[in-house]
LUMROLO-803335 format. One record per residue (C-alpha): residue in one letter; x, y, z. Coordinates in nm, 3 decimals. Example, Ala and Ser with C-alpha at 12.3 -4.5 7.8 and 13.67 -1.06 7.14 Angstrom:
2
A | 1.230 | -0.450 | 0.780 .
S | 1.367 | -0.106 | 0.714 .
REM end
This chain:
248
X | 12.119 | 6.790 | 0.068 .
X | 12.393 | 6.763 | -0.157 .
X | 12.569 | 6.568 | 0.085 .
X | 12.305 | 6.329 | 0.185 .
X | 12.254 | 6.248 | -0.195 .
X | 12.604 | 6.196 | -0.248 .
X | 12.598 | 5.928 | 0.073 .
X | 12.320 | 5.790 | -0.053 .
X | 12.476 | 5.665 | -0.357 .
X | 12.763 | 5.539 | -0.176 .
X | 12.578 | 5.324 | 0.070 .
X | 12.395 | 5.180 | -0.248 .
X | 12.713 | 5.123 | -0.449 .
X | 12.849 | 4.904 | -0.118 .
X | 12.501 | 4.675 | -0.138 .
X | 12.528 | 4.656 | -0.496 .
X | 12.919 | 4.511 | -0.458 .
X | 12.756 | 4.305 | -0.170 .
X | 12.489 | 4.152 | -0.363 .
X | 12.744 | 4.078 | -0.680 .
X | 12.980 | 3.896 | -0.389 .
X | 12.737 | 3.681 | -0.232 .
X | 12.606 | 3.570 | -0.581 .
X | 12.947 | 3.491 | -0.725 .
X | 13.023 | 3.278 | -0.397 .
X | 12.689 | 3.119 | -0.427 .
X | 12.782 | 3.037 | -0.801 .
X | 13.081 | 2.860 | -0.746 .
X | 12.965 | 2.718 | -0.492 .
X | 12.740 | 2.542 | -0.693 .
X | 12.982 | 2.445 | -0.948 .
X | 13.164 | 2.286 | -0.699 .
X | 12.925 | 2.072 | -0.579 .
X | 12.771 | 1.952 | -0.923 .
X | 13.141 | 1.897 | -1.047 .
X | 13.128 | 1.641 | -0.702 .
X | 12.804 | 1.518 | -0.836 .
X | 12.934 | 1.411 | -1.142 .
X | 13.238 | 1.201 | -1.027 .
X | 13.189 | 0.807 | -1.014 .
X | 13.426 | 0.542 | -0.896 .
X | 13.499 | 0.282 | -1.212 .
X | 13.505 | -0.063 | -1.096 .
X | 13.776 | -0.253 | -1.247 .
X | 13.669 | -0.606 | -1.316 .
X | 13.941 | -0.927 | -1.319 .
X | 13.918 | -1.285 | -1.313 .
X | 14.056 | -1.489 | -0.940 .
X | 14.219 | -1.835 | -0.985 .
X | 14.277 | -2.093 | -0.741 .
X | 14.497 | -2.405 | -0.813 .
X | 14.507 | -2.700 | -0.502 .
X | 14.321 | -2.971 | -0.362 .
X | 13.981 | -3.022 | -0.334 .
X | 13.895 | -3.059 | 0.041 .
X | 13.497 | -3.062 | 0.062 .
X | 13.240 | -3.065 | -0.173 .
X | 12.842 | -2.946 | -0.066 .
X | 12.636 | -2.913 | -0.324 .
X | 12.721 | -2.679 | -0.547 .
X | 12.975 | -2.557 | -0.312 .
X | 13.357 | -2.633 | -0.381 .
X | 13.623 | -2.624 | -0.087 .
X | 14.028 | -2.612 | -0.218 .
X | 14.303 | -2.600 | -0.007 .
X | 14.556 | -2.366 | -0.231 .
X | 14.912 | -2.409 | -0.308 .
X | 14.997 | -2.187 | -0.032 .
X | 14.762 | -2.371 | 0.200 .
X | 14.463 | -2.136 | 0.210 .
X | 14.136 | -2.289 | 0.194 .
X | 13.939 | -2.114 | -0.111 .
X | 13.563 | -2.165 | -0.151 .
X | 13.364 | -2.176 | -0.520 .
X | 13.074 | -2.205 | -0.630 .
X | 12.935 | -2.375 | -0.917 .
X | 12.681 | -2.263 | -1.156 .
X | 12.501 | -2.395 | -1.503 .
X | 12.777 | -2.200 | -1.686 .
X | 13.066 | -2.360 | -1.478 .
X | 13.287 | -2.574 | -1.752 .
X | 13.419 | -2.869 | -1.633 .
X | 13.748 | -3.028 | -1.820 .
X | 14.021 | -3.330 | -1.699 .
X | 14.329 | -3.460 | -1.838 .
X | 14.336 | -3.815 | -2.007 .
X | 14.686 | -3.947 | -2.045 .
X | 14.772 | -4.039 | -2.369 .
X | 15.108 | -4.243 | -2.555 .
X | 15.295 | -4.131 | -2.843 .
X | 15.108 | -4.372 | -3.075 .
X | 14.799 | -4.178 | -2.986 .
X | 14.925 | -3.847 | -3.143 .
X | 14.822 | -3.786 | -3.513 .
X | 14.882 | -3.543 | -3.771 .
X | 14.672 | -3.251 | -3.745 .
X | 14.605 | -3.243 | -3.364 .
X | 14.640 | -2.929 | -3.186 .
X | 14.872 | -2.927 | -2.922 .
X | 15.030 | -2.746 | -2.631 .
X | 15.372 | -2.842 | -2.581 .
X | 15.620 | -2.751 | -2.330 .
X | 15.972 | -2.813 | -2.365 .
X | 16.312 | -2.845 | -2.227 .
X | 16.649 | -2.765 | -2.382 .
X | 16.890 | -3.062 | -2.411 .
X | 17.311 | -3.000 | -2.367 .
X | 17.319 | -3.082 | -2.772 .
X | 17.054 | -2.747 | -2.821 .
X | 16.826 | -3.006 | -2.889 .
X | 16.472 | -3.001 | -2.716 .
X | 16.278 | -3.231 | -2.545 .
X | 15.892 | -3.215 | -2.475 .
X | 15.815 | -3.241 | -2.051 .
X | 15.457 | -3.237 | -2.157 .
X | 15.234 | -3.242 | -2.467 .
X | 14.852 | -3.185 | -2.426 .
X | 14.590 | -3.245 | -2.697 .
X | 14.377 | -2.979 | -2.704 .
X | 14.011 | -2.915 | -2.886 .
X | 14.130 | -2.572 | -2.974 .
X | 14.386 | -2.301 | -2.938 .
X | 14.227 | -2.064 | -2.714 .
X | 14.292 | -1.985 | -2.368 .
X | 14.020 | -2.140 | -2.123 .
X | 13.908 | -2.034 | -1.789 .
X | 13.745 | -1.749 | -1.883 .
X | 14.049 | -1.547 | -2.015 .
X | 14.034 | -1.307 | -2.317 .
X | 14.208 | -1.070 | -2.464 .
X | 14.214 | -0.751 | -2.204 .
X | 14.125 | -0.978 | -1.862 .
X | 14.356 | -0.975 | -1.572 .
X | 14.398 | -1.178 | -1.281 .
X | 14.328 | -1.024 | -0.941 .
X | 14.549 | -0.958 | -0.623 .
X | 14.882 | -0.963 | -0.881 .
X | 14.854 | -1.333 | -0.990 .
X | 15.054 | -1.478 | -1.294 .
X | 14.753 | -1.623 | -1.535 .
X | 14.813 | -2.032 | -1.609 .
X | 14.677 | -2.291 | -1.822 .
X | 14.387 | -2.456 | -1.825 .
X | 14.587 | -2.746 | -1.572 .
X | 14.843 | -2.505 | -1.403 .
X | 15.096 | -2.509 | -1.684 .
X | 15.207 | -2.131 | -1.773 .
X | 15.003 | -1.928 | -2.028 .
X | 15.029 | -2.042 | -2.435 .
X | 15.284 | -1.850 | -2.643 .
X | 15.325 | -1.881 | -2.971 .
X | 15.623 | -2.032 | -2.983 .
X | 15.873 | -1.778 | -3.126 .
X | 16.206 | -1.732 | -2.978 .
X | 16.221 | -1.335 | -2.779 .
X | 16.152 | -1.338 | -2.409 .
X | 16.478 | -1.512 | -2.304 .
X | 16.325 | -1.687 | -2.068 .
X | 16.406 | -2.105 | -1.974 .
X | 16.032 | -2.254 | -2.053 .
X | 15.822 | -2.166 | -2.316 .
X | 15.511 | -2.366 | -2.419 .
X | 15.444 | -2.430 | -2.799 .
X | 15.064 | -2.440 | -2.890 .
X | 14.976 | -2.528 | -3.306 .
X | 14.933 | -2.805 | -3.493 .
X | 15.085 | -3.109 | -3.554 .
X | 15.249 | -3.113 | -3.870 .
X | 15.483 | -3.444 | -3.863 .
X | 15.546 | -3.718 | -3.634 .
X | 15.874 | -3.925 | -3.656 .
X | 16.003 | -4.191 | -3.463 .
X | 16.048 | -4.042 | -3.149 .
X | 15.999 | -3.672 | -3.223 .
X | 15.741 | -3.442 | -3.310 .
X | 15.696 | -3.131 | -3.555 .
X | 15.470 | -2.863 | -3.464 .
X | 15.380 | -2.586 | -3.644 .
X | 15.222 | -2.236 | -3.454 .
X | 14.967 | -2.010 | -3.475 .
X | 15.251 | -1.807 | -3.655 .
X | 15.394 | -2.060 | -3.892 .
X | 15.678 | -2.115 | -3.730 .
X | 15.802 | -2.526 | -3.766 .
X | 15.945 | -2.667 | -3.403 .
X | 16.062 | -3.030 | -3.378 .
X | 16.105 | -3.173 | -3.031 .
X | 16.175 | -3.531 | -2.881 .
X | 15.937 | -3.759 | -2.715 .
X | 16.084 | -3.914 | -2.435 .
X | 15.977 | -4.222 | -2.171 .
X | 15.926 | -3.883 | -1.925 .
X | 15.714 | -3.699 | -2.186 .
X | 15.362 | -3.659 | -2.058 .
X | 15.132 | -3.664 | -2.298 .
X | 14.735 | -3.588 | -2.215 .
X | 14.400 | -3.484 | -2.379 .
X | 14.153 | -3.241 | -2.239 .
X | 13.820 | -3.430 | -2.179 .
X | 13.509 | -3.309 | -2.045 .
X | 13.346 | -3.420 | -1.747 .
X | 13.034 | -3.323 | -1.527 .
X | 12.985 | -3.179 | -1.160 .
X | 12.913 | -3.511 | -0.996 .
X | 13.230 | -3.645 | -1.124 .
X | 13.502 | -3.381 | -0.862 .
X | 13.614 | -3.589 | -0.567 .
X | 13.785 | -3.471 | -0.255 .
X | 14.163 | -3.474 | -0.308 .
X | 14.186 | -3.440 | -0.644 .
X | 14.400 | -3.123 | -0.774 .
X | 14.215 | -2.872 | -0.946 .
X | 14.237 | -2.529 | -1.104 .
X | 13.926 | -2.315 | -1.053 .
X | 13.889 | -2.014 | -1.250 .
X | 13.617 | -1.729 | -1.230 .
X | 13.525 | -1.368 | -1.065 .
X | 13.583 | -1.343 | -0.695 .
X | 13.319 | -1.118 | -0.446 .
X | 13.448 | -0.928 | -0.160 .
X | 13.496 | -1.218 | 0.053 .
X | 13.699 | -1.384 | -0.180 .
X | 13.452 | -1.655 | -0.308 .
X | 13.450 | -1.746 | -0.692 .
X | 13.171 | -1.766 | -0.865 .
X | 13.334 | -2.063 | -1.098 .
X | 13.355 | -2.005 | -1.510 .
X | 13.534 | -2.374 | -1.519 .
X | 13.718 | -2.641 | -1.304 .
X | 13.978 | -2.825 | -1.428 .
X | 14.115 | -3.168 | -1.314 .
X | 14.470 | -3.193 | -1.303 .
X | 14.716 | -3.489 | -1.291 .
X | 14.914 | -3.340 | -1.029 .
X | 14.999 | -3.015 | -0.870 .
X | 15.226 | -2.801 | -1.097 .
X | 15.570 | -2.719 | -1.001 .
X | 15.815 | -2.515 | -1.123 .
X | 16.052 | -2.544 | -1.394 .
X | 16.336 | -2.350 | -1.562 .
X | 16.418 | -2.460 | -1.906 .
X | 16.563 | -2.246 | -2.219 .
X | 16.368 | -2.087 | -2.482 .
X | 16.312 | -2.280 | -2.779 .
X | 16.388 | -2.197 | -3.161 .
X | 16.240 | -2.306 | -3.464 .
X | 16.335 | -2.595 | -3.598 .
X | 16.506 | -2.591 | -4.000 .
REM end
């Protein structure tokens, strides 16, 4: 008897550790899955831009051939913004304006302004703010293809640089302008200076073969859904040209 009794507690101390094992398994298996539950894949939005010629227009429907000869489709919307370039002359440029300017470095350490462009205000357009990026690794440009503002202050050691601020004096062939920061640059106007305004302009006014930057969110296929279109004088190309420094 004594040994029956004594078997009997062993064979229920074995279920017992049974019972605990299968319940602990069953826990973490549970854990396990609502930990998989719980994780969620972040999309990470950015903005798609598109700079070429426009090669068909349907409706609201915008086909440009890109730089690097890909044909890119948009489409346009109530909110798209539309904005061209009007050219300008020097006498045209007041005190006061705001103004992008981009500039070249003369053998002297003068500089000379390639291009100045009138602007309505300082900020960025094409749907960029503070904490967008550009998708598929592309460098952000201007509102018509010219490399993002700066502010105009000497640092990145690089050749261009692009002044945007007011315009605090005009001389006889030269301009002051004064940044966001308060720093005082004084370039040249030359007969090769471009010098433009940004106008605004409606849908029905985009014609085939005229260069254009479109700027927006892109789907999975690649098509924009447009936050502006902007005319451009020409297709940009690239330039290397020192860093400018204030002016004394």
């Amino acid at each position: 008897m004594r040994v029956k009794r004594i078997l009997s507690q062993v064979l229920a101390g074995i279920i017992l550790l049974l019972f605990t094992v299968v319940i602990a398994a069953c826990g973490s298996s549970s854990a396990a899955a609502g930990t998989t539950s719980t994780v969620t894949a972040t999309a990470t939005s950015c903005i798609s831009q598109a700079t070429g010629t426009i090669k068909g227009i349907n409706g609201t429907t915008l086909l440009v051939t890109n730089m690097q000869g890909k044909d890119v489709q948009a489409v346009l919307t109530s909110k798209t913004t539309f904005a061209r370039q009007a050219t300008l002359t020097p006498a045209d440029l007041k005190v006061g304006m705001l103004v992008s300017v981009t500039v070249t470095q003369n053998p002297d350490t003068t500089y000379s302004a390639l291009a100045v462009n009138v602007r309505a205000s300082l900020t960025r357009t094409g749907g960029f703010t503070r904490g967008s990026a550009l998708c598929n690794g592309q460098r952000p440009r201007g509102a018509f293809g010219g490399p993002g503002f700066g502010s105009g202050a000497p640092g990145s050691g690089q050749s261009r640089q692009t002044i945007s601020g007011t315009v605090n004096q005009i001389n006889a062939g030269s301009l002051t302008v004064t940044d966001t920061s308060g720093n005082d640059f004084t370039v040249s106007l030359t007969t090769t200076t471009r010098i433009s305004s940004q106008q605004t302009f409606s849908a029905s006014d985009l014609r085939v073969g005229e260069a254009v930057t479109i700027t927006g969110s892109a789907n999975s296929q690649g098509v924009i859904n447009a936050s502006s279109v902007s005319i451009l004088q020409a297709l940009p190309t690239r330039r290397t040209t020192p860093t400018p420094t204030p002016g004394t």
